[in-house]
Each structure stands twice: as C-alpha cells, then as structure tokens.
DOVO-968931 format. One record per residue (C-alpha): x, y, z. Coordinates in pm, whole numbers, padded with zeros to 5 digits, always signed. Layout:
BEGIN
XYZ
...
This chain:
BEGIN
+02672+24706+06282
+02823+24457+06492
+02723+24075+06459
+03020+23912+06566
+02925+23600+06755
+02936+23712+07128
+02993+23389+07225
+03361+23308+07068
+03670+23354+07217
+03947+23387+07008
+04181+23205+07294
+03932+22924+07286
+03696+22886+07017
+03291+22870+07044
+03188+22873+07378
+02840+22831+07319
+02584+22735+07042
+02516+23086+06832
+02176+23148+06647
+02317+23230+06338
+02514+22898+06227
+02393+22771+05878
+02235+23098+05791
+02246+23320+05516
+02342+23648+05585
+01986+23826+05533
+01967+24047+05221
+01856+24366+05406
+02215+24426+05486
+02278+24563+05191
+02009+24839+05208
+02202+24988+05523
+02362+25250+05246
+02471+25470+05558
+02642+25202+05729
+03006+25263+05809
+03150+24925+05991
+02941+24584+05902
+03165+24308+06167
+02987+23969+06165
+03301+23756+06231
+03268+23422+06399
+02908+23399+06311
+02891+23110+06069
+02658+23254+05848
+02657+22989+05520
+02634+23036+05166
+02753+23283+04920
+02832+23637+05038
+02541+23830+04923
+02651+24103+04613
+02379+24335+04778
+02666+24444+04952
+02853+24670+04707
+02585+24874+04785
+02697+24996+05095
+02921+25265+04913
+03054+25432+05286
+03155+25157+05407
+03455+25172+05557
+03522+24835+05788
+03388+24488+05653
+03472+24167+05854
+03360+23861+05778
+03629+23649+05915
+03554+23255+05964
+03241+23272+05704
+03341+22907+05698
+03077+22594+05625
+03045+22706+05255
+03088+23025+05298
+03201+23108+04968
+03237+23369+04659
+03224+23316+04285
+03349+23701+04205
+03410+24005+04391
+03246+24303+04141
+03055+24408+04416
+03380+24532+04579
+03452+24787+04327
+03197+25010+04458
+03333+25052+04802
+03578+25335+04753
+03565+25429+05094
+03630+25087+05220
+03971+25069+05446
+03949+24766+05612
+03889+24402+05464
+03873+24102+05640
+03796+23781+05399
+03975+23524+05610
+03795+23186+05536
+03558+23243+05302
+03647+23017+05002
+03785+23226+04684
+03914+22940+04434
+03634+22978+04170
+03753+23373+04134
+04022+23303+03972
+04251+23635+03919
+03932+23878+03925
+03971+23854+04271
+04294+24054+04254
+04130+24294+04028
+03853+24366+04252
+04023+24449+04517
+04273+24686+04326
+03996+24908+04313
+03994+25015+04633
+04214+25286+04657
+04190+25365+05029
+04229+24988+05156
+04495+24985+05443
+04418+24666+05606
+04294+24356+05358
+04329+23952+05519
+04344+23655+05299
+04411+23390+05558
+04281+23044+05439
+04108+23127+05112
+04204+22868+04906
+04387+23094+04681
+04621+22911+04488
+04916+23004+04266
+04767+23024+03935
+04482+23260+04099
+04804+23503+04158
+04907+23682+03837
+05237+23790+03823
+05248+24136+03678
+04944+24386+03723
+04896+24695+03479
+04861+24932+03743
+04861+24903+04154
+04581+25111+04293
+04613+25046+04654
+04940+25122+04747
+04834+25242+05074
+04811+24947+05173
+04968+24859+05539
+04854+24504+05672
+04863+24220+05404
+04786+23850+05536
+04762+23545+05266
+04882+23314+05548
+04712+22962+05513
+04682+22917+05120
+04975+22752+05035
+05054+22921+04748
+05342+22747+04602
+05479+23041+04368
+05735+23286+04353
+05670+23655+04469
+05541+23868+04187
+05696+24170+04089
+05380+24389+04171
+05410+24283+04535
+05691+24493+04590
+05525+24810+04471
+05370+24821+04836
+05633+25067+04970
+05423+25134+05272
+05348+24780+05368
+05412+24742+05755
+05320+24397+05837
+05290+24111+05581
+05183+23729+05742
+05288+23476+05426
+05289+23188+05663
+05170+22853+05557
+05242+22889+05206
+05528+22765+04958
+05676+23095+04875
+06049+22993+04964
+06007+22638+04765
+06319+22565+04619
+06355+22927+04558
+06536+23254+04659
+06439+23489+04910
+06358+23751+04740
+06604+24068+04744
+06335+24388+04637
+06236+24324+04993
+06469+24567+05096
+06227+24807+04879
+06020+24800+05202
+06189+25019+05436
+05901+25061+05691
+05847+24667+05746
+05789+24608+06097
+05663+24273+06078
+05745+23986+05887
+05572+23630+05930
+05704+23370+05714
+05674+23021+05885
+05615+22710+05724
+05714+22835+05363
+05990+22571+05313
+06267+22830+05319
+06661+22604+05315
+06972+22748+05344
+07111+23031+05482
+06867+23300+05695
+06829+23558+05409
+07067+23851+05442
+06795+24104+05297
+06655+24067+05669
+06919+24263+05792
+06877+24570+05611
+06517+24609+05731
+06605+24846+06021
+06217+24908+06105
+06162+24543+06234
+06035+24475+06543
+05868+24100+06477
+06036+23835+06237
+05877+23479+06214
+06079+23243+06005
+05986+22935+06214
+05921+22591+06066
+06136+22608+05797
+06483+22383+05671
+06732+22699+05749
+07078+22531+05902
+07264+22894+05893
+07277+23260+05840
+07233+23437+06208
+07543+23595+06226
+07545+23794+05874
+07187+23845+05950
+07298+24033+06286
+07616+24212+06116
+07359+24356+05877
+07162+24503+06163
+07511+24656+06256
+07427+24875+06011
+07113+25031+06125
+07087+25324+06356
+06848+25193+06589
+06775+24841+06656
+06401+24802+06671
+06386+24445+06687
+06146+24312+06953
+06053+23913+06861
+06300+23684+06710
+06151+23336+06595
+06396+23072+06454
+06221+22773+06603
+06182+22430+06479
+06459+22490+06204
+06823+22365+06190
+07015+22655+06245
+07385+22504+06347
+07678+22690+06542
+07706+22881+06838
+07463+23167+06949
+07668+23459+06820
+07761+23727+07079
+07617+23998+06849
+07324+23942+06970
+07411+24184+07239
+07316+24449+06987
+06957+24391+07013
+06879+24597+07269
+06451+24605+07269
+06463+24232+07193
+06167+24121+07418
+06128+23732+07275
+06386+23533+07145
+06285+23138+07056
+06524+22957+06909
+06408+22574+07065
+06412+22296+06819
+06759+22400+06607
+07107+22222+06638
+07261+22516+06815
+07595+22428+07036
+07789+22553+07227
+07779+22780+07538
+07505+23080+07646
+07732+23356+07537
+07832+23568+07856
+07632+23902+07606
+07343+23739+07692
+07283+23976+07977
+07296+24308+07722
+06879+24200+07619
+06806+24405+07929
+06440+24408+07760
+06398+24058+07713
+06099+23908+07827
+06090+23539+07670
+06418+23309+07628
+06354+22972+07508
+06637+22806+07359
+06526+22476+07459
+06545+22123+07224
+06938+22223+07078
+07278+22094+07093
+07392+22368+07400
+07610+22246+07621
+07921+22374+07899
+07801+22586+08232
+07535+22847+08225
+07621+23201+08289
+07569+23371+08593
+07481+23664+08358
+07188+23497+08277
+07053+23612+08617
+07067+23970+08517
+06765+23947+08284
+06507+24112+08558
+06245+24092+08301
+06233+23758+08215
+05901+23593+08291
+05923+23284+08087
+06265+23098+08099
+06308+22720+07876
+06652+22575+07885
+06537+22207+07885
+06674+21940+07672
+06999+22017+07597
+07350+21922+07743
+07443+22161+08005
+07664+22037+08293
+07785+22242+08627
+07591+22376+08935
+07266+22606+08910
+07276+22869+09205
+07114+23150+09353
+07324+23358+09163
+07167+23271+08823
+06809+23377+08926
+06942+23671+09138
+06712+23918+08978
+06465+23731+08766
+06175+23861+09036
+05940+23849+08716
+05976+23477+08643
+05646+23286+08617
+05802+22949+08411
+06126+22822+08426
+06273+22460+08296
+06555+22352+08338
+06548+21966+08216
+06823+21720+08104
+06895+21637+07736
+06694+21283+07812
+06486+21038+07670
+06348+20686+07813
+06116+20532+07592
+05812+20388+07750
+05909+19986+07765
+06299+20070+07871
+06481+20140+07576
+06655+20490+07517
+06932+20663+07651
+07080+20844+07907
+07329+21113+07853
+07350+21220+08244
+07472+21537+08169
+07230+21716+08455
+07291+21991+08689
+07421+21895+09013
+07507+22104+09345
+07217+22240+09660
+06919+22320+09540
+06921+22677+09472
+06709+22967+09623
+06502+23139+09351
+06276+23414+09389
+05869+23440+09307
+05775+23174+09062
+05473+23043+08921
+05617+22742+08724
+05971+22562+08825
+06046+22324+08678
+06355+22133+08744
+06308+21728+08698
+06534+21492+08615
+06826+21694+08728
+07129+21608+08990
+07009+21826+09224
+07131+21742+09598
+07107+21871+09976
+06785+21968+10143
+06484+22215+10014
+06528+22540+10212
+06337+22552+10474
+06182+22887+10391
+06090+22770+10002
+05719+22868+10109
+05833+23222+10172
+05995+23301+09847
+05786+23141+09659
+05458+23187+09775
+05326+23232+09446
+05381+22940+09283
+05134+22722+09116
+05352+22418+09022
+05640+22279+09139
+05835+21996+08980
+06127+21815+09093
+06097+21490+09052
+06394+21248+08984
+06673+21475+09133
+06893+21359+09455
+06731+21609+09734
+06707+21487+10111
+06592+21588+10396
+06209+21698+10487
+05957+21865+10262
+05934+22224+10443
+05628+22308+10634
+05679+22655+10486
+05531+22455+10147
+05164+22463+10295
+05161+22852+10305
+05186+22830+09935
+04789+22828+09894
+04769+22855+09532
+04971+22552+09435
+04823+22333+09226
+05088+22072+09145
+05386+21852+09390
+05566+21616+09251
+05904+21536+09419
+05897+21167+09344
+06236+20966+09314
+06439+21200+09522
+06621+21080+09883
+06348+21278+10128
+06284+21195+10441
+06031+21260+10808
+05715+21297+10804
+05519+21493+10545
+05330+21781+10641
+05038+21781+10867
+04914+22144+10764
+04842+22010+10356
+04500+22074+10380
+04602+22413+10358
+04633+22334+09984
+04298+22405+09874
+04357+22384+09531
+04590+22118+09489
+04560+21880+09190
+04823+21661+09202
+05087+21545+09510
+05311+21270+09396
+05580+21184+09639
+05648+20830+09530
+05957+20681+09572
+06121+20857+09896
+06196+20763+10238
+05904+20985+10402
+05776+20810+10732
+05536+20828+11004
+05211+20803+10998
+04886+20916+10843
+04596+21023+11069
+04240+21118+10971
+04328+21455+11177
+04574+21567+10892
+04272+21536+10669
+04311+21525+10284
+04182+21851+10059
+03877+21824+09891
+04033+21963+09516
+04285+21630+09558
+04286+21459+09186
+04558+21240+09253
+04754+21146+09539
+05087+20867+09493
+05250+20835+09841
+05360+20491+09708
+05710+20334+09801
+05799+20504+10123
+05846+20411+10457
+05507+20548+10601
+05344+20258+10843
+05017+20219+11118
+04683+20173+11061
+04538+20339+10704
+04246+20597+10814
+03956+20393+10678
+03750+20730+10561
+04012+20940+10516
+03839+21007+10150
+03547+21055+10207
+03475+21401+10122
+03726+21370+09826
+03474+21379+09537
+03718+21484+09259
+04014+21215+09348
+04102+21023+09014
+04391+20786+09133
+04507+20693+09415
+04850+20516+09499
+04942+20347+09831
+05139+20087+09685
+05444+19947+09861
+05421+20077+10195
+05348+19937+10535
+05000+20046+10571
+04801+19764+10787
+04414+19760+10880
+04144+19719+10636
+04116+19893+10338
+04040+20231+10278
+03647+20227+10250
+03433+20508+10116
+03601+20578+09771
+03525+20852+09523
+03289+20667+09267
+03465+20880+09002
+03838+20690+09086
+04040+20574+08781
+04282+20451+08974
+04347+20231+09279
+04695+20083+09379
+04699+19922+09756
+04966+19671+09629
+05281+19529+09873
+05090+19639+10211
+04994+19460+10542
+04570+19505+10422
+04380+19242+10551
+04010+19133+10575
+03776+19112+10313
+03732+19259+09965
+03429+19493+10031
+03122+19479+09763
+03161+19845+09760
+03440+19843+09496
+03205+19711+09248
+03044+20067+09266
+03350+20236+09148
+03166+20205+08749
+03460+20463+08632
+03740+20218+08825
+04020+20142+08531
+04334+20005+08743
+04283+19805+09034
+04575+19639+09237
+04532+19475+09540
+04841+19209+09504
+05057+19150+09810
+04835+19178+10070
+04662+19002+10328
+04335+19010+10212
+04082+18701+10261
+03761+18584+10127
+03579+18543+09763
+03619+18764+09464
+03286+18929+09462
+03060+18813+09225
+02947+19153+09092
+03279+19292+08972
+03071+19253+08584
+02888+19608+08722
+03246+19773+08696
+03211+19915+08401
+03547+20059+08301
+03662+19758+08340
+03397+19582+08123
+03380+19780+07802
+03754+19869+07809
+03756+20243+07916
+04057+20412+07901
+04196+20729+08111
+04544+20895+08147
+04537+21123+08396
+04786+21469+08306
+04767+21808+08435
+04992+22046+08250
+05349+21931+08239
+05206+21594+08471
+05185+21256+08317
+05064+20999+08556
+05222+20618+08494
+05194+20296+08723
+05374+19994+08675
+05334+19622+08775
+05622+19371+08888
+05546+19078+08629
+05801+18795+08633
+06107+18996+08734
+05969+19253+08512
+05844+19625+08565
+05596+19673+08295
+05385+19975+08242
+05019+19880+08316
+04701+20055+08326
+04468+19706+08462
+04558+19419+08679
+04364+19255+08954
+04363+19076+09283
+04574+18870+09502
+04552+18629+09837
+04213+18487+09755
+03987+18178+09808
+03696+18020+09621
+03587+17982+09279
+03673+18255+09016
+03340+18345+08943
+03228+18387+08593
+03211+18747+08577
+03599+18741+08571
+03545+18694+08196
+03339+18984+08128
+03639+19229+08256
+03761+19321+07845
+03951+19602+07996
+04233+19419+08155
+04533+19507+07914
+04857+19680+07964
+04888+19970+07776
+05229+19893+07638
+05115+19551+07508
+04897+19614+07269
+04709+19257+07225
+04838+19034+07537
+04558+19132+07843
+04654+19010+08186
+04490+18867+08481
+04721+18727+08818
+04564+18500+09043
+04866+18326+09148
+04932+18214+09535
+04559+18210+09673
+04351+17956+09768
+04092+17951+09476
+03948+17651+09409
+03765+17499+09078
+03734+17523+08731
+03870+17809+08523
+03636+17919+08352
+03624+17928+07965
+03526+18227+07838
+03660+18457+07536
+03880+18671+07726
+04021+18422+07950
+04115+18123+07715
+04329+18347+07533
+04558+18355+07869
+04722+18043+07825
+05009+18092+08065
+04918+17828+08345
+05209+18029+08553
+04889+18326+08626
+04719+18047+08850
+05031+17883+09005
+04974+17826+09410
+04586+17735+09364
+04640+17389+09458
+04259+17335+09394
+04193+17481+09042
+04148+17294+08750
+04097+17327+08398
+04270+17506+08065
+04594+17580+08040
+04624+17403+08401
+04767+17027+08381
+04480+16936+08643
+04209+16802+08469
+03824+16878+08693
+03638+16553+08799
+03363+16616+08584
+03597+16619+08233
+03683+16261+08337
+03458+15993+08168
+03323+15695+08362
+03621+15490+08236
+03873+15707+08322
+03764+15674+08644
+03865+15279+08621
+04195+15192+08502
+04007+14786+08408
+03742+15009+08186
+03833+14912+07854
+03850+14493+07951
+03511+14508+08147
+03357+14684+07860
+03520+14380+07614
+03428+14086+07870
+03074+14249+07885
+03017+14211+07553
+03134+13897+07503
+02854+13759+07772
+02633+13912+07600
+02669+13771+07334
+02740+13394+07422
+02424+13432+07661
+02194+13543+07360
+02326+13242+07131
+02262+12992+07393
+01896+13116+07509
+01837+13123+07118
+01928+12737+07039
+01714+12672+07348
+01439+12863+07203
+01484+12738+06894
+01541+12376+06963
+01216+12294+07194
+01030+12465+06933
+01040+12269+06688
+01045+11924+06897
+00817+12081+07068
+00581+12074+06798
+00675+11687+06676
+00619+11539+07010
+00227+11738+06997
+00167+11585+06662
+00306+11196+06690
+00064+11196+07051
C-alpha cells in the first residue's frame, strides 16, 4: 500500500495541497494482516501512530517519513511483532516521551536492514550505553542525523559489523571528544556522514583504514588538520574506493597534499570554505574520474596548472575566491568538453557603502577559448583583448555568461545571438566597443542583459526589436545616441527594470511601459517634453529617475496612485548568480539607492509628493530622499510627515520661487499684516492713544452738559 503524497517532490517540497494533512491515519490499516509494504511518507497524517499496526506481522517495508505536525509516539511495543519487518523509516515522528524502550523495541527485529531516525528528538539520555544483547546485527543503513545527540558513541554501536552507511550528521557526537577508534571494527563502511558534530582537531586517522569507502562527509566541523595521514593511511589499502570527499566549511590549513593522486575513482572533492594555501598540486590531473572540484573560499594562491585541463569529466568547476595570479588559457580547459559551471572569481570583497578591500590578485591575459559550457563565470577578473569572434560557436550551449568587471574590448560577437538558450549577459564595466547586436531578439529566453558601463555606440531602432522574456535590460553609461524608439517595449510584459541612464538618448520618453516595472532609470539624457500621466499607472514602479534631463511641465498630480511608491514596497531583482544595484550621484557622492525622483520641473509640488513613504535608499536605513533641485517649481513646500523630516534646504536649491520649511523664504501668506509694514508697531501705539484721548474728551462733554443741563431746566 502506497500513500505517499503524490504531490511532493523531494527536490522541492509540497507542490500542492494533499487531502490527508491533519488526519489520523485510519485504524483499518492495521487489519491489512497480508500487507507486505505500508509507504505513506509525505502525507502529514497527525496524531499518534496507531498500535493497530503491530498487527501487520508480514510486513516487511514501513515508511512513515515526515509524520510531522504532532505526529508522535509514546512507545514502540507494537514493533516487536513485526519479525519480518526489514525496512523502517521513522524520520520525523517525535520519539522523546519513549525514553530507552524505543531502543528495545526495535532490537527485536531481527531481520531489520534499513531503520532511519532522522529528526526524532532523540536525545542523549534516551541512548543507553550498553545493551544486554544486539539482535539486529544485520543491520546495513543506520541514520540518527538531526537529533543532536550530544553523547559519546556507545559500545553496542560497534557490534554492527555489517553496517554500510551510517548518517550521524547534526548531532554532538565529536563534542569535546575523541573520534572513536572501534570504527575500524567496520570493515565494509562505505559511507560515512558526520557533518555538523563539532569534531576539532586533526581529521581522524581511523578514516584511513576504512578501505571500503566510497562517501565521507565531515563538513561543518572545527578540523584545522589531518589530510595527509588520513591519505597515507589509504596507502595502505588495496583498492581505493573512495568516490566523494567533503571537508567543507572547516579549517583545514596547509597545502593540498599531492597524495591525493592516489584516489583514483574520486568523483567529488569539496574542500571550499577551509584555510588551504598554496598551489593546485600539478597530481591534480591523476582524478581522471573526477566529476566535481570545488576548492573555492581558501587561502590558494600562485598559477593554476595546465593539468587542470586534463580532467575531461569535470562538469562543475569552483575556483573563486582565493588568490591566484597568472594567465588562464585555452590550455587549461583543453578537454573539459563536460563542463556545465565554472568560476573563476577574485579573492574580493567591497562592502555595499565603499568600504572593503581589494587584493587585485586576478587573472590577467586574452580571454581564453573554452569549450561547451552552461555556466562561466569569470567576473571581476583582469581579463583583456577582444571576445572571439566565434564564442557563439563553441559555446552554443550556454545558459549564462558572466564577465562583468574584467578589461575586454572590442565588439560583443554576433556569433552570441546563435546562443538561443542563454538566459543571462552581463559584461558590464569592461572596455567594449561598436554597436551591439541587431540579431538579440534571437534570444528568446533571455532574462537579464546588462552591458552598463562600456563604450558600445550607435543607435537603437525599433527594427532591432527587444525579446519578449526581457526581465531586465541596463544599457546605461555608454556612448549609444539618436532618438529613443518610443514603443520599443511594448510587447515586453515581463520587463522588471530598465536602465538608460547616462547616455545620449534624445526624443521623448519611452512611452508604453510594462505596468509590472520595478525599475526605471532615464537619468543624464537629452529627454525632453512632458512627464506623461501614464507613469502613474506603473502601481508596481519602486525606482524612478528622471534627473538630468530636459523634461518640462508639472509633476503630475496623481503620482499618490503609484503604489510601490506609497506603501514602501520593496524588490531586488536577482537571477541566479545576478544581483541587480543602481546608484545615485548625491553631493559628489555615489550612493546605493533603490527610490529617487524627478528633475527640470515647474509649478507647485503638489501634495501628493508627501504620500510617496517609499522614497529611501536602501543603504540608509532612516534618512528618505527627495531632489527637486534646479527646476522652476514655484510655492509652498508642503508640510507633511514625510517631507518635514527633509530638512536639507540644499534638495530645493535653484527654485527661485519656492517657499516655506527648511527654505529661508518665508510665503506671503505666513507674513502677518504688520510684517507687511515696517511703521506697524507705532501706528498700532498712536492708534490707541486716539482712542483713548477721543473717548475721555466726548465723555467730559457728555458728562458736563448733563448735569448743567439739568440746572439750567430747573432755575427756568
């Protein structure tokens, strides 16, 4: 009975929503007493694994891998009765209320050859560390990976004498303690997986006298030494049988010994992430077999070795970030015809605001001539001379192509447009020049072309056309000039970002933009006209530069609709080994930037300015940023939440006609009526003092004829 969920993929997860999440697994299972193999991996069935299932006494394969979301066990009796059982697959479900029965369960299967562990929450006080008797020595495949059991071995482990493969990764066995020696009891181990275990020191020398290996993981451990005596103890093996070697992310030290000549079937060897120096020894070319070399991320420095070329199987190749120095030719990829990946970057780091250093210890000479490729990747290298003219013809494979920041000149091939599957160009910051090829629409799935930062020239004409799978084009800072085809986009539905900064483009704008675009960068060109209202519909726009232009008119009123921009929505656009940036010329200053708006304007700023909460660099974490300097805009600021907090008066320099906070210039209507008179205070004074004299004197009047007023009536 099979009830795996037919809708995971063990590459990539769930794939779809599956029935049987949060239910128990139903009780008639258990009254299928002629069932053989019971699989329901992967279906997220919940609760406690029903008992009813020692009843299925000829059983002989049980998986219930991933029974995760409280999937769980409180004993395991009900395994005692499977005699027959030969496979046991446990991973996930939750065994920390067991205690040690669990153990003694599962001794009582005497046929078991297979039993998994991984992520039970078995701890190390659930692990006894002597048993009475071992009944299932038979036992070939043991995984307790992902438990992190931090206890020694115990003595009845090494009693398996047959075990072939054993995964202990994720687990504490090598804390502060020995390897341990009785595993050279196990003569027929083939594969050993002990990452993350916090193993320090030396690499174990037991490891050498297991002649049967073929896979060792000891990755992700604190080992600084031991690779030499680990190979001298192969030495004395009749056979080498070893087929993956993975020292990664440790700090092994010292150069990579010669001896490793001696493993012959080695297929993978990663050793990236150690403190390794040194050269590539010239042996290197005796692992006839090997498939996989990454010895990227270590302390390697001098020439590479032709030899290096002679490894025809290679199909993935990582020599990045490390110190090499000398000339890469055609001579080191003579026979790699299986290569799919290749790096080959500098030991180099720039921080993202500046700081960092560079070591400029890069390869240098022509670029060479390789053979099929899927991957190259050679950026940031010293790289010089032209690309060969015939790159599309032996490569025509390749998917992605970097070589960015190297010192190439000349044109970009028109053999490149016969590659049809490529995916990814980026030769930005090199010295290449002409035009740049008409035939590009040939690239029906490209993703990404960033040529930024060349001479290229000429000009682009709605006849060259753009392809429709285009994500995101940079053709910024080159020498390319005319008239901009206005709806040269238009059928361009998945473009992301677009860059046409610093060029000599002149006409209006491009109109018609994708209303998915992240990105749009027309700064330093000869634009002109209007802003068009149709930018307001770009509700996904994020970056929007327009500075340096000729451009003439209002800000339209309805940029509050954009709605990236409004409630602060945030993209970076990457494909594979591709990490888009942009910058922005700030004072003297190249800052990275993911928002700024707008030059060469007139009018009022209109309110909905204010609303844009988005405008922020991303490598200034609180300051946001808004440059309206050199227009003609005219009015008051106005005061709003996000804008008072800009209180640099240098963002509206050049607006003669503005007024308002943080400007100097008060507005007309902030000025009270005396203000407006410099005699306000003394008219206001004299005023009141008429006032006042004039009310006295009309009182006395009053006052006076009143009462004579009244004698002169009585005496008549």
């Amino acid at each position: 009975m099979d009830l795996r969920n037919p809708k995971y993929d063990p590459l990539n997860g769930f794939n779809g929503k599956t029935s049987l999440r949060g239910r128990r697994i139903p009780n008639f299972s258990g009254k299928l007493t002629s069932l053989r193999y019971l699989n329901i991996s992967y279906a997220s069935f919940e609760g406690e694994i029903p008992p009813a299932h020692g009843n299925l006494s000829n059983l002989n394969y049980l998986d219930l891998k991933n029974y995760v979301n409280g999937g769980y066990s409180k004993n395991l009796n009900w395994l005692s009765h499977l005699s027959s059982l030969k496979y046991l697959n446990l991973g996930g479900v939750h065994l920390s209320n067991t205690g040690v029965s669990w153990l003694h369960d599962v001794n009582m299967l005497p046929s078991l050859l297979e039993l998994h562990l991984s992520n039970c929450q078995i701890n190390e006080n659930q692990l006894p560390l002597s048993l009475h008797a071992l009944n299932f020595t038979s036992l070939l495949v043991l995984d307790i990976s992902g438990n992190f059991i931090n206890a020694a071995f115990p003595s009845w482990f090494f009693n398996f004498t047959n075990l072939r493969k054993l995964d202990a990764s994720f687990n504490y066995f090598g804390d502060f303690r020995p390897f341990p020696v009785e595993f050279a009891n196990l003569k027929f181990f083939e594969d050993l997986g002990f990452s993350m275990n916090s193993l320090q020191g030396q690499i174990p020398k037991v490891i050498g006298t297991l002649c049967s290996l073929r896979m060792l993981d000891l990755s992700s451990n604190s080992l600084d030494s031991g690779l030499e005596e680990v190979l001298k103890g192969f030495s004395n093996c009749t056979k080498y049988r070893l087929e993956s070697l993975d020292l990664s992310n440790n700090m092994v030290e010292g150069e990579l010994p010669a001896a490793l000549r001696m493993l012959e079937n080695l297929k993978e060897l990663d050793l990236t992430s150690n403190q390794f120096s040194g050269p590539i020894p010239q042996s290197i070319a005796s692992l006839s077999s090997l498939e996989t070399l990454d010895i990227s991320s270590n302390y390697l420095n001098e020439s590479i070795p032709e030899s290096l070329g002679e490894l025809s199987h290679v199909v993935h190749l990582d020599l990045s970030w490390n110190f090499w120095e000398g000339s890469i030719t055609e001579a080191h990829f003579r026979t790699l015809k299986n290569l799919i990946q290749s790096t080959l970057s500098p030991a180099e780091e720039v921080l993202p605001l500046g700081y960092g250093f560079n070591l400029k210890l890069r390869f240098s000479g022509p670029f060479p001539l390789l053979s099929a490729n899927v991957l190259l990747n050679f950026e940031s290298n010293l790289f010089s001379g032209p690309i060969p003219s015939n790159f599309g013809k032996l490569m025509p494979e390749l998917r992605e192509l970097y070589l960015s920041e190297n010192q190439l000149n000349g044109i970009i091939p028109a053999s490149t447009c016969n590659i049809t599957n490529l995916t990814i160009l980026t030769l930005r910051t090199n010295q290449l020049s002409g035009e740049f090829p008409e035939a590009w629409s040939l690239w029906s799935n490209i993703l990404v072309i960033d040529v930024g930062y060349n001479n290229l020239s000429g000009h682009i004409l709605i006849s060259m056309g753009v392809p429709s799978s285009l994500a995101i084009l940079k053709l910024n800072n080159n020498n390319f000039g005319g008239i901009f085809p206005c709806l040269i986009f238009e059928n361009c539905t998945n473009m992301e970002s677009i860059d046409l900064g610093s060029i000599q483009f002149t006409g209006n704008q491009p109109s018609m933009m994708p209303e998915e675009l992240f990105i749009l960068r027309l700064r330093s060109n000869f634009f002109s006209g209007h802003i068009p209202q149709y930018l307001c519909r770009l509700s996904m726009l994020h970056v929007l530069d327009l500075g340096d232009n000729n451009f003439s008119g209002t800000i339209p009123k309805c940029l509050k609709e954009m709605y990236s921009l409004v409630e602060g929505f945030s993209n970076v656009s990457y494909y594979d080994s591709y990490f888009e940036q942009h910058t922005l010329m700030s004072k003297g200053t190249e800052l990275t930037y993911n928002t700024t708006v707008f030059y060469n304007l007139e009018g009022e700023i209109p309110e909905e300015v204010s609303s844009l909460i988005g405008l922020e660099f991303v490598s200034l974490t609180s300051l946001s940023h808004l440059n309206l300097s050199y227009n003609n805009l005219a009015g008051r600021i106005p005061s709003s939440t996000q804008l008072t907090t800009l209180n640099d008066s240098s963002i509206y320099e050049g607006n003669s006609l503005l007024c308002g906070v943080p400007l100097a210039t008060m507005c007309w209507e902030d000025i009270t009526p005396a203000g407006r008179n410099g005699k306000g205070d003394k008219d206001e004074d004299d005023y009141g003092k008429l006032g006042l004299y004039g009310s006295s004197v009309l009182g006395f009047i009053i006052g006076f004829w009143g009462v004579c007023g009244t004698l002169l009536v009585k005496n008549s």
